[in-house]
N, C-alpha and C positions, 0 to 999 in steps of 0.2 A: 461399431467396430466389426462388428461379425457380419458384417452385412457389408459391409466396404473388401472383407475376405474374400465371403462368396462372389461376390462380382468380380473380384483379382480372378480369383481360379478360373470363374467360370469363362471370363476374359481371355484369360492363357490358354483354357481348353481350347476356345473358339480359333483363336492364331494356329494352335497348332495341327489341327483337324483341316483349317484352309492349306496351311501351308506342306500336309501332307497330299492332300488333293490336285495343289498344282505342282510340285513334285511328280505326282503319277504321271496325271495330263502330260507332262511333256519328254517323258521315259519315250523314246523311240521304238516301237515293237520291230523286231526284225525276224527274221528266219533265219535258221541256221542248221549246218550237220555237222557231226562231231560225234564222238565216243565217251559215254558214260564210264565213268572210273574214278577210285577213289584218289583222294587228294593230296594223301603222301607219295602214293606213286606217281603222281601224274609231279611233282615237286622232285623228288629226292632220288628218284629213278627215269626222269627224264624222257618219258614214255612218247611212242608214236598214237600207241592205240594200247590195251590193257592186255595185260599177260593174258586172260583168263574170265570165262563170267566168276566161275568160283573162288576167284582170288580178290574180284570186285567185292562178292559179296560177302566174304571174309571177313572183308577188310570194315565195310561198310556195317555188319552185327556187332565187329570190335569197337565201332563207335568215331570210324574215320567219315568225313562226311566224304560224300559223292557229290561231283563235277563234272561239267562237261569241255571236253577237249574238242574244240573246233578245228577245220579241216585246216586253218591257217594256223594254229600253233595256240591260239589265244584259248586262255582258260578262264571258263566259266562260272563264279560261284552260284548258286539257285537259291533266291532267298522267298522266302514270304512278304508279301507288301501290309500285313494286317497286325495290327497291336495288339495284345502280345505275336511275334513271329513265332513261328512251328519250324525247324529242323523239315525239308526238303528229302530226305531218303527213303522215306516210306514214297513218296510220289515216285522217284526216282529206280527204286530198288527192283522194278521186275525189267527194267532197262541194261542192270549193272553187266558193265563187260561188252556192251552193245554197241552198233551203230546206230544214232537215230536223227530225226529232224525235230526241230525244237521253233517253236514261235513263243514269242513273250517280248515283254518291254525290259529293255538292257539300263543297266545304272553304270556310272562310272565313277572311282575316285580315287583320286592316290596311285594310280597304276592300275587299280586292280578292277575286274569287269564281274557285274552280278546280271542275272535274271530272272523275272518273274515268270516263271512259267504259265503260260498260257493255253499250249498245246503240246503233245510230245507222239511221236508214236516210233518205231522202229525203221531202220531206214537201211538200202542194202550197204554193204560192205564193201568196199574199196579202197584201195592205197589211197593212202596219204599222202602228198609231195609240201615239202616245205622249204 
């Protein structure tokens, strides 16, 4: 019986380690520019680009997460692809308030868009048209 166990989990483990792997694999990596900001403002104040670095980073030590606001309107959330996932702001936070370029593979569901960050670096500043 305890050996018919070990084999269930170790079974289950193995499905779901493949089935995270071909999940990754076929995550589209893209490019993208947009503005780092945190995630009530960029929701409940309707923002083009972020008030402020210091109101990003306010917001982001109060424990809001930080997102990226693409040039098209589309909001980003930045996840971790690794079991347990890690919280995104610490990578994000010397961005906050910024414009930058962003490369990584995008996930989609339910409406909502994630990324795994790949690449990031500062990017110049320009209008937005939407």
């Amino acid at each position: 019986m305890k050996t018919a166990r070990i084999a269930l989990y170790a079974s289950l483990l193995f499905s779901l380690a493949t089935l995270a792997l071909v999940s990754s694999a076929d995550a589209p990596a893209v490019t993208l520019k947009g503005y780092v900001l945190d995630s009530a403002c960029a929701f409940t104040k309707n923002l083009d680009k972020p008030i402020s670095k210091e109101c990003a980073i306010s917001c982001a030590h109060a424990g809001s997460a930080l997102v990226i606001l693409a040039e098209d309107g589309t909001i980003y959330w930045p996840i971790d692809d690794s079991t347990p996932a890690t919280g995104q702001n610490k990578k994000l936070l010397s961005f906050a308030g910024e414009k930058v370029t962003v490369t990584g593979k995008v996930y989609q569901r339910g409406g909502s868009k994630a990324i795994v960050i790949e690449k990031i670096g500062s990017s110049p500043a320009k209008s937005l048209s939407f």
